[in-house]
Legacy VTK file of the C-alpha trace (Angstrom):
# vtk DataFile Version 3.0
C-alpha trace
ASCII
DATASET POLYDATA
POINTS 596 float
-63.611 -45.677 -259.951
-65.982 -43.494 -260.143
-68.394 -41.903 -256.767
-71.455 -44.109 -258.061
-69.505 -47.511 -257.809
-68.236 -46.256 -254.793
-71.580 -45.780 -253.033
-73.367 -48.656 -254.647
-73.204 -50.489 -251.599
-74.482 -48.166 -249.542
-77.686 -48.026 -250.705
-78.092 -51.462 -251.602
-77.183 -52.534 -247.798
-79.628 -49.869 -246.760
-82.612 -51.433 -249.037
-81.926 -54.986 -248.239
-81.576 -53.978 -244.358
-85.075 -52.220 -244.796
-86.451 -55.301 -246.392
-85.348 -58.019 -244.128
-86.606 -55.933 -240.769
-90.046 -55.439 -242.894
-90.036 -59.247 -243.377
-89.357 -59.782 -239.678
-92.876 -56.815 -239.095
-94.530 -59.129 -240.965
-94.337 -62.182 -239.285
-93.850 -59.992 -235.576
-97.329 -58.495 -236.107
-99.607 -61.442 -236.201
-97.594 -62.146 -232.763
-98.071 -59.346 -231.121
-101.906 -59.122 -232.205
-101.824 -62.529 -230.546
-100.073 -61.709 -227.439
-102.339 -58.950 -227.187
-105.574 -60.758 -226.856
-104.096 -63.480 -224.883
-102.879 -60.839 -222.309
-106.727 -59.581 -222.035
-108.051 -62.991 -221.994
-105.560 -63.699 -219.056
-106.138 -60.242 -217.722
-102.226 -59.659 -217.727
-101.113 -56.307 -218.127
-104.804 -55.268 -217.358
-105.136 -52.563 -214.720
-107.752 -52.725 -212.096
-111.596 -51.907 -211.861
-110.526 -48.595 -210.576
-113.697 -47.760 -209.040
-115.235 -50.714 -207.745
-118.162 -49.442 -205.699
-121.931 -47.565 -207.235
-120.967 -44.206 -208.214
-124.781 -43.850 -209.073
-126.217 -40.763 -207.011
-127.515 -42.435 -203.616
-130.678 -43.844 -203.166
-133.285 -41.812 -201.977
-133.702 -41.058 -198.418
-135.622 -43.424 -196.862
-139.256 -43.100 -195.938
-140.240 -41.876 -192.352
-140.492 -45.251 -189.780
-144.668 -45.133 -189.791
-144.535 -44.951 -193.042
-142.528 -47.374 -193.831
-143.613 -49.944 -191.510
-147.361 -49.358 -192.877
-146.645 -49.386 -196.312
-144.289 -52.677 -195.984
-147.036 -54.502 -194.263
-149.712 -53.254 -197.256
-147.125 -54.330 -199.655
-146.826 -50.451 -201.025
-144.358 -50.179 -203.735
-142.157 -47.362 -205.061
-140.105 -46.407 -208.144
-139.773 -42.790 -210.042
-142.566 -41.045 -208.084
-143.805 -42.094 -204.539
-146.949 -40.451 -203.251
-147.557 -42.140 -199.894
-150.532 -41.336 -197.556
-151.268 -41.805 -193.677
-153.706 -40.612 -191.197
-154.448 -41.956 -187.580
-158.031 -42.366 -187.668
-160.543 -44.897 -189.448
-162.060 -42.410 -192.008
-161.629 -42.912 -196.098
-159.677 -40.175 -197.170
-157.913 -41.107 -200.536
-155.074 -39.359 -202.555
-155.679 -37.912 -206.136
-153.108 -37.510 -208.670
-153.232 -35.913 -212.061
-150.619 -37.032 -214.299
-149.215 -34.847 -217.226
-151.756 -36.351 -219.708
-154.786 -35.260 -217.740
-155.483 -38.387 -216.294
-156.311 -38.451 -212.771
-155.454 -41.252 -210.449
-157.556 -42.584 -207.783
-159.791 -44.977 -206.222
-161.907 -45.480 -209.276
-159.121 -45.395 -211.735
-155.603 -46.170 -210.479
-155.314 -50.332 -209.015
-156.238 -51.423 -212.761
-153.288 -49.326 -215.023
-150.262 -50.875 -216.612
-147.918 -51.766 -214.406
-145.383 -48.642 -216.232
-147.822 -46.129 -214.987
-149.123 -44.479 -212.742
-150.888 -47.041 -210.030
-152.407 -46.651 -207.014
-151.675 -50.245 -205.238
-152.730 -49.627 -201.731
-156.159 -48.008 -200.528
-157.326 -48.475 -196.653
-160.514 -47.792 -195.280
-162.082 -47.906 -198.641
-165.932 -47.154 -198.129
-165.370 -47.447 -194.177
-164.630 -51.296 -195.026
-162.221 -53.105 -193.540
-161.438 -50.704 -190.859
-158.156 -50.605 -190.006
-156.266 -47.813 -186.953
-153.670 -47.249 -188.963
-154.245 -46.718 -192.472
-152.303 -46.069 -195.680
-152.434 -44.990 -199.363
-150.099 -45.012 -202.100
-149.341 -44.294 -205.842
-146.399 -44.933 -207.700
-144.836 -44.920 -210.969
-141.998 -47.662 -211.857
-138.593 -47.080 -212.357
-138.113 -45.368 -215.314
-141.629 -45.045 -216.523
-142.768 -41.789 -215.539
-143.673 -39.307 -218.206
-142.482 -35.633 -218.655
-144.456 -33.397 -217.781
-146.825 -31.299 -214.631
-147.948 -33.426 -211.776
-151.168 -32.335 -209.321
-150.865 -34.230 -205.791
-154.518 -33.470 -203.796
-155.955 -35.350 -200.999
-160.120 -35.860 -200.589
-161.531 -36.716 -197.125
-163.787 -39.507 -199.029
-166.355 -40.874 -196.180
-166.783 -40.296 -192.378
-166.847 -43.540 -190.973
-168.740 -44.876 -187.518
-166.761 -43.382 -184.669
-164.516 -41.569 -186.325
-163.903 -37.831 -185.584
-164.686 -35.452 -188.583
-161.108 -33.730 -188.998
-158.715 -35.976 -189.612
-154.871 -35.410 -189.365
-152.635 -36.539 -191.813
-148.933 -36.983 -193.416
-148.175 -37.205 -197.117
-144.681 -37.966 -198.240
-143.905 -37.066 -201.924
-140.436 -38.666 -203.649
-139.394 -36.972 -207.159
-136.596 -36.254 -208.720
-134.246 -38.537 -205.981
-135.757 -36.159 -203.124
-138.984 -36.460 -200.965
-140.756 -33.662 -199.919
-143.016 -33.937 -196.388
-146.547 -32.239 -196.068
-148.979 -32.653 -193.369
-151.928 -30.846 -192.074
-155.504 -31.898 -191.469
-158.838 -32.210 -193.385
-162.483 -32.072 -192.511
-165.659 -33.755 -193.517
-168.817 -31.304 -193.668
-171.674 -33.500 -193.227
-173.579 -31.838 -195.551
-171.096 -30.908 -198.183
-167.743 -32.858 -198.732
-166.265 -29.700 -199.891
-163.336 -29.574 -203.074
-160.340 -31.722 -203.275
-157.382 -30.003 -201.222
-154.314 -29.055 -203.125
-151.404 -30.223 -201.827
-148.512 -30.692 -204.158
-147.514 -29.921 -207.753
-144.032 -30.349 -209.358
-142.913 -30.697 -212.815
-140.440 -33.455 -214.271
-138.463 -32.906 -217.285
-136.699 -35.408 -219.151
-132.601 -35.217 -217.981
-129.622 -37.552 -217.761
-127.183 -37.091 -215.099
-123.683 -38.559 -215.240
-122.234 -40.088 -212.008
-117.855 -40.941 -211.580
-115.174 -39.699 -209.553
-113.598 -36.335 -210.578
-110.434 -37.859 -211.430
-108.935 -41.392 -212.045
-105.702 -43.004 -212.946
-104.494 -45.550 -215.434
-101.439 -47.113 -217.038
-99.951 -47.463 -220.011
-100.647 -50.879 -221.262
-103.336 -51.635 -219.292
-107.009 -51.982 -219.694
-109.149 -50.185 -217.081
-112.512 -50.594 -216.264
-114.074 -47.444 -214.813
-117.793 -47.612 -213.455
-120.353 -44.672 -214.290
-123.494 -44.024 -213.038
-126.739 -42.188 -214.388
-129.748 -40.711 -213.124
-132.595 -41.156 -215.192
-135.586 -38.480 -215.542
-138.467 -39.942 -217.622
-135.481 -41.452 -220.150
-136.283 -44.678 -220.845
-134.513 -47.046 -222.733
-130.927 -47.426 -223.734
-128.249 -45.109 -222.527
-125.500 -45.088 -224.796
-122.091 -43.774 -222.801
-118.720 -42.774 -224.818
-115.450 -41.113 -223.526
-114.729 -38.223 -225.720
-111.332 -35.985 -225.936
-109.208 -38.901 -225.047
-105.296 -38.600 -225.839
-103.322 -39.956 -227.911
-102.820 -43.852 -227.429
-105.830 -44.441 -225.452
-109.390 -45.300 -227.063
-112.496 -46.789 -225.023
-115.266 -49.014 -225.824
-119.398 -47.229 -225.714
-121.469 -48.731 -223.051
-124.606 -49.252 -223.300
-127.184 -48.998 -220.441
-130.664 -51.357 -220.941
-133.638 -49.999 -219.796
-133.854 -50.164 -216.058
-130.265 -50.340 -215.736
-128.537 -46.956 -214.221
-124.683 -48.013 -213.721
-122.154 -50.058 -215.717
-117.839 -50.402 -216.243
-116.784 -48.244 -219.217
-113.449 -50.098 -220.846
-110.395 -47.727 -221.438
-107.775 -49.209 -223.284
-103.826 -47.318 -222.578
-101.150 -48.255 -225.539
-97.819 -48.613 -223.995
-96.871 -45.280 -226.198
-99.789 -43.007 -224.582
-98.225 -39.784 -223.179
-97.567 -39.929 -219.652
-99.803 -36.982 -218.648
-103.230 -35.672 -216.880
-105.900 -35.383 -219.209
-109.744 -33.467 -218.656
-111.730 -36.169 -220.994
-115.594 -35.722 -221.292
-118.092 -38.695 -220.493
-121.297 -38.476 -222.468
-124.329 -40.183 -222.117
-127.286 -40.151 -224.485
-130.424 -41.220 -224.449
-133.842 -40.891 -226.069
-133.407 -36.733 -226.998
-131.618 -36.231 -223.979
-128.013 -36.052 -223.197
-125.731 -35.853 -219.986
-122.085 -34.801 -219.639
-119.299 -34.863 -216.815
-115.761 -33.608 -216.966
-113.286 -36.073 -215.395
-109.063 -35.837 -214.766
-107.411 -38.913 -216.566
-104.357 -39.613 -215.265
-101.895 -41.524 -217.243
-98.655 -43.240 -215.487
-96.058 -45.918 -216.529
-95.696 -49.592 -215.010
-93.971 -52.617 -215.808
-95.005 -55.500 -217.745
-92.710 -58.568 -217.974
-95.572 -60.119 -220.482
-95.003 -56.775 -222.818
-91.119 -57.244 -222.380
-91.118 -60.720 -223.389
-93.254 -59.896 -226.542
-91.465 -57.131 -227.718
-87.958 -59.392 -226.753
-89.522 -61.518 -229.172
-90.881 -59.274 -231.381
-87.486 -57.422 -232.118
-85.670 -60.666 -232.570
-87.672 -61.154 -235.345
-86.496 -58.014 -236.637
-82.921 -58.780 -235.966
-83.016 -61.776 -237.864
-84.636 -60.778 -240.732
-82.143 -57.526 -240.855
-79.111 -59.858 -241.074
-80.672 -62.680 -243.227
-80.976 -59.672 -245.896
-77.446 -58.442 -245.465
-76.361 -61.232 -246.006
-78.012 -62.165 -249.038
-77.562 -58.369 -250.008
-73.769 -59.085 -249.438
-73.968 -61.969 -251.526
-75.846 -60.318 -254.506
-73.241 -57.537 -254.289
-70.349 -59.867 -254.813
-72.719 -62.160 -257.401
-72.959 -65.049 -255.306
-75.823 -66.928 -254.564
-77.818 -65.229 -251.897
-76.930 -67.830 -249.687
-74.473 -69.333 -251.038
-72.153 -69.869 -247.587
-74.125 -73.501 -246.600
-76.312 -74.456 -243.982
-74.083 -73.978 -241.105
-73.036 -70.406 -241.577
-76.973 -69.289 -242.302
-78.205 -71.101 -238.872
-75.555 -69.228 -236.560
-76.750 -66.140 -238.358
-80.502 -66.690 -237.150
-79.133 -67.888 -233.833
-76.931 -65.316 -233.355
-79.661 -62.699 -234.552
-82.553 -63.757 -232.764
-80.121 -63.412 -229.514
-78.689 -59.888 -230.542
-82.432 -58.986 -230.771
-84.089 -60.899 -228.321
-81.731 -59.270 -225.163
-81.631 -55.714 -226.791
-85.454 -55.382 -227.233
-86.831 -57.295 -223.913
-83.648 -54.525 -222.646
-84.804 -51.483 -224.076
-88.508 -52.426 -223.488
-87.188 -52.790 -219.812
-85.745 -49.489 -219.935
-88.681 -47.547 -221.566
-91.011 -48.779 -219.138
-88.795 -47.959 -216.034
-87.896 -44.638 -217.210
-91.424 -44.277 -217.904
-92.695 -44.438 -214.057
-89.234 -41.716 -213.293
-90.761 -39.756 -215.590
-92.617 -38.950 -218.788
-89.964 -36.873 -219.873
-87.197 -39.757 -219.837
-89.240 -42.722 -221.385
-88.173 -42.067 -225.028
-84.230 -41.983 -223.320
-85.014 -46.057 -222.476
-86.567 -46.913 -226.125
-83.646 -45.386 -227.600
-80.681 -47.267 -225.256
-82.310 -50.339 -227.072
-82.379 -49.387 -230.320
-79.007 -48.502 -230.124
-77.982 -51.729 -228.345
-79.471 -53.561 -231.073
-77.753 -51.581 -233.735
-74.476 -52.170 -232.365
-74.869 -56.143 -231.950
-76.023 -56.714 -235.399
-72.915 -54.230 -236.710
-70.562 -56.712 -234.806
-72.310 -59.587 -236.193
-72.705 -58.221 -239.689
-68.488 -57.326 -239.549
-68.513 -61.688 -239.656
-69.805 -61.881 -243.214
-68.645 -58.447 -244.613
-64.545 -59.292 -245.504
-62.545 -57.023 -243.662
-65.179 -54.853 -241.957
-63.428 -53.502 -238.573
-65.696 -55.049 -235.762
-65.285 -52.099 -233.751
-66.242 -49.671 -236.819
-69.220 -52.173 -236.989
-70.649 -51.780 -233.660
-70.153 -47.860 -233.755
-72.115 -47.979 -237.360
-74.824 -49.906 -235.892
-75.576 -47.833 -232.601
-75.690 -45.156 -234.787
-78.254 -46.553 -237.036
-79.921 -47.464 -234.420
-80.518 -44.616 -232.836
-81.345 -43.107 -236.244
-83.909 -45.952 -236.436
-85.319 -45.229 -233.004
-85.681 -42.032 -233.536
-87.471 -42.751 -236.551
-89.284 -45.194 -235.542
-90.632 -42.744 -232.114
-91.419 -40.531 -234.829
-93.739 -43.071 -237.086
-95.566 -43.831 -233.809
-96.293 -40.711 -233.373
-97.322 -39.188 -236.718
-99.964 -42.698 -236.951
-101.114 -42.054 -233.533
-102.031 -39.071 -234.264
-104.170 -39.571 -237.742
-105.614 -42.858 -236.739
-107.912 -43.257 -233.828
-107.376 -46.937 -233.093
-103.954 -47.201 -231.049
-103.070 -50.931 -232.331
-103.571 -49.628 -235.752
-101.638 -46.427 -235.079
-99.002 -48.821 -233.201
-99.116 -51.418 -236.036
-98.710 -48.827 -238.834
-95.838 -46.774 -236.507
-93.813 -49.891 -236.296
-93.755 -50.889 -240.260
-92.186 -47.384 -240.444
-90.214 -47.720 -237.869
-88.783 -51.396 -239.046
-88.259 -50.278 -242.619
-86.452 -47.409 -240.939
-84.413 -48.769 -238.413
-83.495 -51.468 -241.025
-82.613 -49.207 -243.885
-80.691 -46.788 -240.883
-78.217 -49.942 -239.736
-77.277 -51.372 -243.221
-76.471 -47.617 -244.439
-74.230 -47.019 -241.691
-72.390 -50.275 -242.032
-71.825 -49.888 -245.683
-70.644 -46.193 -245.184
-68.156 -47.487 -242.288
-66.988 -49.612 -244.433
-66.479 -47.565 -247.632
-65.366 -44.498 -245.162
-63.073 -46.133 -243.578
-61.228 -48.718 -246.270
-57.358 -48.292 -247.213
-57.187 -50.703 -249.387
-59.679 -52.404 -251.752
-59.948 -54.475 -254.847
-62.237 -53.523 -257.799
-64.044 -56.614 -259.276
-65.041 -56.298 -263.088
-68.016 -57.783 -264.214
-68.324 -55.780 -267.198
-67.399 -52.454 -268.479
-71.070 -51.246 -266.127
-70.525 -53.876 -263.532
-68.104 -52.862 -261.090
-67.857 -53.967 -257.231
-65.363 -53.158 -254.540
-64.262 -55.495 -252.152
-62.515 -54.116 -248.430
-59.000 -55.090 -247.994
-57.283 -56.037 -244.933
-55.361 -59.229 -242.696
-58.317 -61.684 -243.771
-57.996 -62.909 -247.439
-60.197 -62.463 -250.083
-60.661 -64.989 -252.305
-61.893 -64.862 -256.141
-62.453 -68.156 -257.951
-64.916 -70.602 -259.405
-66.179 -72.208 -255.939
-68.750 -69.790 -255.011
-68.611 -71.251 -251.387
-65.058 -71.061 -250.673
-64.591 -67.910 -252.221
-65.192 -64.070 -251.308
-66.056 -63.162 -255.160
-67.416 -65.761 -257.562
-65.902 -65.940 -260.830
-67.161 -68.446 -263.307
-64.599 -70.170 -265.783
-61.684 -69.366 -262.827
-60.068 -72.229 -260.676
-61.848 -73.219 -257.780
-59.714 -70.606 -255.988
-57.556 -68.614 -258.423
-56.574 -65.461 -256.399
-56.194 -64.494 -253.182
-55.176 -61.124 -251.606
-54.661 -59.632 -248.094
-52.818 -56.947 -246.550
-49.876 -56.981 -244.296
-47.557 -54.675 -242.887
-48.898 -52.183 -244.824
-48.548 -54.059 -248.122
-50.915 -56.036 -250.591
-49.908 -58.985 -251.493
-51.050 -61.498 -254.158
-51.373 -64.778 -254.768
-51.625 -66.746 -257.797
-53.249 -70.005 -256.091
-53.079 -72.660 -258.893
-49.048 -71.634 -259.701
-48.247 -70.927 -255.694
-46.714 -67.888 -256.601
-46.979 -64.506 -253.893
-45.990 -61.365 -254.757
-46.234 -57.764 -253.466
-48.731 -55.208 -256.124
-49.578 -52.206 -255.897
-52.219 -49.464 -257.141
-53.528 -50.349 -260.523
-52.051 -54.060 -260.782
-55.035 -55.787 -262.778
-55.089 -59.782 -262.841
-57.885 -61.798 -265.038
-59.651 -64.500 -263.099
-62.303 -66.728 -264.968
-65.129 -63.884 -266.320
-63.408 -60.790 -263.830
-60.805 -59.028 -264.023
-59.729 -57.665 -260.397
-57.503 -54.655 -259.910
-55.694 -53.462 -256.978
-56.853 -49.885 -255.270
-55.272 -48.251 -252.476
-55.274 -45.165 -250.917
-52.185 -43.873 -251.899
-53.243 -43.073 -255.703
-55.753 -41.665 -256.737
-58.709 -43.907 -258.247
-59.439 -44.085 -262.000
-62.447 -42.639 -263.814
-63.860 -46.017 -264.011
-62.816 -46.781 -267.447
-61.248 -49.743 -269.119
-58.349 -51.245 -266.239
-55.146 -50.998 -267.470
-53.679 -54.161 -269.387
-51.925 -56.171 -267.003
-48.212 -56.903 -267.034
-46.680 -59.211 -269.515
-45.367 -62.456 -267.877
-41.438 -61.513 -266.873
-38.864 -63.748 -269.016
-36.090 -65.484 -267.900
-32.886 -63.460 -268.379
-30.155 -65.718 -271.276
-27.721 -67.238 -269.249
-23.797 -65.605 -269.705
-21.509 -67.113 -271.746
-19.086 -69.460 -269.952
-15.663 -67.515 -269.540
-12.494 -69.059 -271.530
-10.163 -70.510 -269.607
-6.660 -68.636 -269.202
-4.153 -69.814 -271.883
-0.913 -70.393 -270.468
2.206 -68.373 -271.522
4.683 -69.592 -274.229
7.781 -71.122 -273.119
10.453 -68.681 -273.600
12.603 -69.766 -276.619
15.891 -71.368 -276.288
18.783 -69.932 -277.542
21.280 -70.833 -280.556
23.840 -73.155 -279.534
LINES 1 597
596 0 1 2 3 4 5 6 7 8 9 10 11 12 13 14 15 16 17 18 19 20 21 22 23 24 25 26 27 28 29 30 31 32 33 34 35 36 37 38 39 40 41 42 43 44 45 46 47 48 49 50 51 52 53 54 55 56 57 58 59 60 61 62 63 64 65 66 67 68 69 70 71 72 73 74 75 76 77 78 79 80 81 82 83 84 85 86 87 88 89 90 91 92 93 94 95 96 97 98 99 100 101 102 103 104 105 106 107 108 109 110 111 112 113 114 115 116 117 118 119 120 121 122 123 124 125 126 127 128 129 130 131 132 133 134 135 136 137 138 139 140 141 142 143 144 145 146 147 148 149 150 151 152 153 154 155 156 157 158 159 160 161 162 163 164 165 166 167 168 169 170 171 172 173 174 175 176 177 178 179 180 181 182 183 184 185 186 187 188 189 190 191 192 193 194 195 196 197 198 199 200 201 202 203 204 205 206 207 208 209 210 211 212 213 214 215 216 217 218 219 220 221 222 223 224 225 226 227 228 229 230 231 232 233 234 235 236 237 238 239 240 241 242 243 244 245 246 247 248 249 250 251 252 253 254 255 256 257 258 259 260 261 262 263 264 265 266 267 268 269 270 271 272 273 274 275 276 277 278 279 280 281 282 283 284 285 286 287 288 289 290 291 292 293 294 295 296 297 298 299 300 301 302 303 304 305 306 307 308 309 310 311 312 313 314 315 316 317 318 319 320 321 322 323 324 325 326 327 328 329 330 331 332 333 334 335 336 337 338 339 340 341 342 343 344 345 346 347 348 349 350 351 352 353 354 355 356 357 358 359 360 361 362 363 364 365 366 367 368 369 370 371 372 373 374 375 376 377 378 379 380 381 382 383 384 385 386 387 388 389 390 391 392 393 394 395 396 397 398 399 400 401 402 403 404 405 406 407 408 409 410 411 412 413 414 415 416 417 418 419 420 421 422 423 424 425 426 427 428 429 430 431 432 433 434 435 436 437 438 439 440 441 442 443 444 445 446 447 448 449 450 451 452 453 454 455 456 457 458 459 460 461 462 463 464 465 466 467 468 469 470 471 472 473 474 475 476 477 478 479 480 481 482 483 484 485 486 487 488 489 490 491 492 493 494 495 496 497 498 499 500 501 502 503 504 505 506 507 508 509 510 511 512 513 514 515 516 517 518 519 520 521 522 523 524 525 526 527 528 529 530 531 532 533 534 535 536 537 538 539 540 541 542 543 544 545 546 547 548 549 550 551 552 553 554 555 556 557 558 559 560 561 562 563 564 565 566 567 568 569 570 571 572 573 574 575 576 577 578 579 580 581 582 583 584 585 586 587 588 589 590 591 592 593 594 595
């Protein structure tokens, strides 16, 4: 028998094992996209607002108490820029301001402007009318309406009124930029000439976007955090749009977008449960208009425990199991040239149940173990994934060593924690390489774990078919044709070749419902000829015909043949020809009488 028949098995275990776990990804994944949205429509698994209060700048300080008790009773508003004027007498002096377009705002053109610019909306004393003791002015530009540009603040003692002195003091209390600046001073009225305006103020605004968060935040994997940020607008109106840039691998965020007049809002990070348990210097940017803002804030990344993600991947990975050992199966059966599932009803449901089990307690296990080694430490987590993988591998090689003939159970369970750990590491390995190409992390997860399943299937049936052709003494080699060549393991459990593809280990068509069946015991193979009831011992090379096969012994105490035509088997022993009867003893002659 040549290396090629030997080894056929292998690889055709390993392909069928890859394709039933790849069946299993396929009907796992529209799952797990489901669980997924259901766990962020029920908020499970979803970490905290982590910063729950404004982390907008603070509001401006507040104005001085005369102030503000004289503008809130004139109904003086604020916004971007506050001028605000008092004086303690009952003259008309009135503020001037020149905005960056040349426009000058006053008396005679400031109450009627659009409400998004500049406005003066409170003017006492006007024309020594309506006299009050203590009198007010302001202008004001809405939130997020005033333009770029140079500003000119000057104040004009306007008319001496009827018992008023002619210097008048006064206060004038200037907010930009988030800050307000105090002047005061006094102004007088010549009676013959008013005299100029008097300067008081000029500043400059320039349009700029401030971002407002903490310095550094945490998150887990798995979760979805909200974090808030804040912006300061500077003649930028309109939408902000806000992204999260330099994120690391396995965790992605949604823009926000700010709405005119709006300065604060929760930015959506999303954490895979494979993101790298580390600290992370991520970028916010905000952009708006031609402007942009930028802030540098620590990420932290830690592990926590999700029974909902345990259950789903429990789930998830029984799947898996059960599509690995439906294939095997029906690879098994293809191998021997049986239908693929050609054992009945019963048999194939205790396969699924038995699966599903093997895969349901080794993946919500593992999963268990990942996260928990996860919040020890980074480090460790991969340690957890991989005690599943492996427990998984080793119950489906002792359930597999049910349906393979004479495959050692213990050999089994070795063969499959090794190919699951092959398969784990392979599969770590997929989730990684996606992650890092592909900037969504369920696609990246989604595309790592149809590499991973193909793997991890492909890793456990190789290993049990090499256990099993490593490992064999004793073996029978099923002929097909002179190209069609099988092996079949050897050992206390009986293999059976005949017609009833049910009932027997090797189909073969035109033979007796069960025409041979061999075994081994006490270090011997023994054969018997069902239909005649006849047992004997055989050896290396005996060759028996049954129905279209022709089955010949192979152990390892010979050496195997090059695979060509088996040797003719022996000629039915005749009956050795009875011996002749023996003749029976003739008596003696009398001795003869003497002459008288």
């Amino acid at each position: 028998m040549n290396s090629l028949v030997a080894w056929k098995k292998v690889l055709l275990f390993g392909l069928f094992g890859a394709a039933g776990c790849l069946a299993g990804w396929v009907v796992g994944e529209p799952f797990l996209a489901a669980n997924d949205y259901a766990a962020k429509q029920a908020g499970v698994g979803q970490g905290p607002t982590l910063i729950s209060k404004s982390v907008a700048p603070a509001d401006p300080p507040p104005l001085p108490e005369e102030f503000r008790k004289r503008l809130e009773a004139a109904g003086g508003q604020t916004g971007d820029i506050q001028i605000s004027l008092i004086w303690f007498d009952s003259n008309d002096l009135d503020l001037h301001c020149v905005d960056p377009s040349g426009t000058e705002i006053y008396w005679k053109n400031g109450c009627d402007r659009a409400p998004k610019d500049g406005k003066l909306d409170v003017d006492r004393n006007r024309d020594c009318k309506k006299v009050v003791l203590e009198p007010v002015e302001n202008i004001y530009w809405a939130k997020d309406s005033a333009p770029p540009g140079d500003y000119e603040v000057y104040l004009n003692f306007y008319a001496h009124c009827s018992g008023a002195p002619r210097t008048s003091k006064y206060e004038i209390n200037i907010l930009y930029k988030g800050e307000r600046k105090p002047f005061s001073g006094t102004i007088t009225k010549n009676e013959f000439d008013p005299g100029p305006k008097k300067p008081i103020h000029r500043f400059r605004l320039e349009p700029k976007l401030t971002v407002y968060m903490p310095d550094k935040f945490e998150t887990y994997t798995g979760a979805t955090a909200k974090v808030r940020v804040g912006v300061r607008r500077e003649c930028v109106p309109g939408k902000v749009e806000i992204k999260a840039e330099g994120l690391p691998t396995g965790v992605s965020a949604e823009s926000l977008t700010l709405n005119d007049g709006e300065d604060e809002g929760e930015l959506l990070l999303r954490v895979s449960t494979s993101a790298a348990l580390e600290t992370t210097k991520i970028k916010i940017v905000a952009k708006g208009s031609s402007v942009s803002g930028n802030a540098d804030v620590e990420m932290a990344v830690k592990g926590q425990f999700s029974l909902w993600m345990v259950l789903a991947i429990g789930f998830w990975t029984a799947l898996l199991a059960v599509g690995l050992c439906l294939a095997l199966l029906a690879g098994q059966n293809v191998y021997l040239g049986k239908p693929l599932f050609a054992s009945g009803w019963v048999p194939l449901v205790l396969v699924v149940l038995g699966a599903a089990a093997a895969g349901f307690v080794s993946g919500t296990l593992g999963q268990a173990l990942y996260s928990l080694f996860l919040m020890a430490a980074a480090s460790i987590g991969l340690i957890g994934h991989l005690l599943g993988w492996s427990l998984l591998g080793g119950l489906l090689g002792w359930g597999v060593s049910f349906f393979v003939p004479n495959l050692d159970a213990k050999k089994a369970v070795l063969a499959g924690v090794g190919g699951g750990l092959l398969g784990g590491l392979a599969f770590a390995l997929m989730s990684t390489v996606a992650s890092a190409v592909i900037s969504s992390s369920y696609i990246a997860g989604m595309f790592g774990r149809f590499g991973g399943a193909a793997l991890l299937g492909f890793c456990i049936g190789l290993m049990v078919a090499v256990v099993e052709v490593a490992f064999r003494r004793a073996w029978l080699e099923v002929r097909f044709s002179e190209r069609e060549v099988i092996t079949v393991n050897l050992g206390p459990e009986p293999v059976k070749i005949g017609g009833n593809a049910r009932a027997c280990t090797v189909w073969a068509r035109g033979a007796a419902e069960i025409a041979l069946r061999y075994w081994v015991r006490d270090g011997k193979v023994y054969c018997e000829n069902v239909p005649e009831r006849r047992e004997a011992i055989v050896g290396d090379g005996d060759a028996r015909p049954a129905g279209n096969v022709t089955v010949v012994v192979r152990t390892g105490n010979a050496p195997a043949g090059g695979g060509g035509p088996p040797p003719r088997p022996p000629q039915r022993p005749t009956m050795p020809a009875p011996a002749a009867r023996p003749a029976l003893p003739v008596p003696p002659a009398p001795a003869p009488v003497p002459a008288a």
